[in-house]
N, C-alpha and C positions, 0 to 999 in steps of 0.2 A: 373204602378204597377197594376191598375185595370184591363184595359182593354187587359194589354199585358202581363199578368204574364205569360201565356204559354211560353212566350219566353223568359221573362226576369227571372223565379223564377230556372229555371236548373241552370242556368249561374251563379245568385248571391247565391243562397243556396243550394249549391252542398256538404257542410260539413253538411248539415239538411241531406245528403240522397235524395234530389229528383232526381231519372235519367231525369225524364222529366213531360212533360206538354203536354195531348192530347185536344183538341178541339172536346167533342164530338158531339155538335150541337150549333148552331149559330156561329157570329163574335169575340167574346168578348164582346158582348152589353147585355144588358137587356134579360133573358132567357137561357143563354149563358150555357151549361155545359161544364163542362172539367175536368179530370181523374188526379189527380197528382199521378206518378206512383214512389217509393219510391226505394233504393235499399235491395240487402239481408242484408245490412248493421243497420236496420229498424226492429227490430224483433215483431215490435209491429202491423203494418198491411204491407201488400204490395200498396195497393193505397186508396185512398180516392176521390169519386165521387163529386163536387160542384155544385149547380145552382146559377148563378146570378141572384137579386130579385133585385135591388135598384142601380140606377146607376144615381146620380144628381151632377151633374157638378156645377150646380149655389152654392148648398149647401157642395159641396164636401162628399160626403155622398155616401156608397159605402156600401150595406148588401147581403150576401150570405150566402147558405145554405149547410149542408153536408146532400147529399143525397143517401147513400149508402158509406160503406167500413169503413174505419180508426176504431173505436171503433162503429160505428153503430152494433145496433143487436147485439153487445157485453158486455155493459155497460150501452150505453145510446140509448136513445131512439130518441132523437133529438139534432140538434147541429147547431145553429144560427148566426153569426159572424155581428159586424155592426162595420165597420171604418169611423172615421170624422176627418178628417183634416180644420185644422185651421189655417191661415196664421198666420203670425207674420211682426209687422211692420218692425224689423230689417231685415227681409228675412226669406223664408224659413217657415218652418209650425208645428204645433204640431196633432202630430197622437196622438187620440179615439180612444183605441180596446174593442169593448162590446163585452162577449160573453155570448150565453143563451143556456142550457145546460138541459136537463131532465134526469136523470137517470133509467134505465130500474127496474123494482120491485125486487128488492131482489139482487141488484149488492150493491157491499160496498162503506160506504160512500165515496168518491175521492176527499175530501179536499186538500188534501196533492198532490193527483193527481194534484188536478186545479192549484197548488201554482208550480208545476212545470212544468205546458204546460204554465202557465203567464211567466216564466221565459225564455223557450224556444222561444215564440212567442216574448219575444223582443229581444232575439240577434237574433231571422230572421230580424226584422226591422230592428235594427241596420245593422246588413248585408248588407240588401236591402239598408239601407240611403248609404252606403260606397261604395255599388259598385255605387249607380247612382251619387254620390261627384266624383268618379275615373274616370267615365265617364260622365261629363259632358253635352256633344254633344246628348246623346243616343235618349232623349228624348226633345228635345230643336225645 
């Protein structure tokens, strides 16, 4: 999911609108930019620019940045993302979604907004958990 969303986030959240997933520098590693390009389906931006900042495997620990597009320069000012996974002894793991958000001076307050991109951002996980349950092997 971290390192391979380009490939994997068309495939499993293709009802969110994403047509795809560009690589626009680096591997998917640490530094990593990539473009999620959305459909006209989407009336709210066409794509959203990310930088990977934080990629620790021991801690499962996974933070990026929006750096350009989605609501940038429109509302907010900055937009921080930090995921943690946490195993579980029965199997399998619980997802952390932090997000950190500044809002630009004089945009209205988005409470109501945050209470429903919280909403949306979990049925993409959810998503994502059911297509990687369906496919098993993808990443194994």
């Amino acid at each position: 999911m971290v390192k391979d969303g380009h490939n994997l986030y068309p495939k499993a959240l293709h009802e969110f609108h994403i047509s795809s997933v560009t690589l626009l520098h680096g591997d998917g590693g640490v530094g990593t930019v990539r473009q999620l390009n959305f459909t006209s389906a989407n009336k709210d931006f066409s794509y959203i620019k990310e930088r990977l900042d934080v990629i620790d495997e021991d801690k499962m620990v996974h933070k990026y940045a929006a750096i350009e597009g989605g609501s940038l320069g429109k509302k907010l000012s900055a937009l921080k993302f930090e995921l943690k996974f946490v195993r579980r002894e029965e199997g399998g793991c619980v997802l952390t979604w932090i997000c950190n958000y500044e809002t630009l001076p004089g945009a209205p307050d988005g409470e109501a907004r945050v209470d429903e991109i919280k909403k949306m951002d979990d049925a993409m996980f959810r998503k994502i958990e059911q297509y990687l349950i369906s496919n098993p092997d993808l990443y194994c």
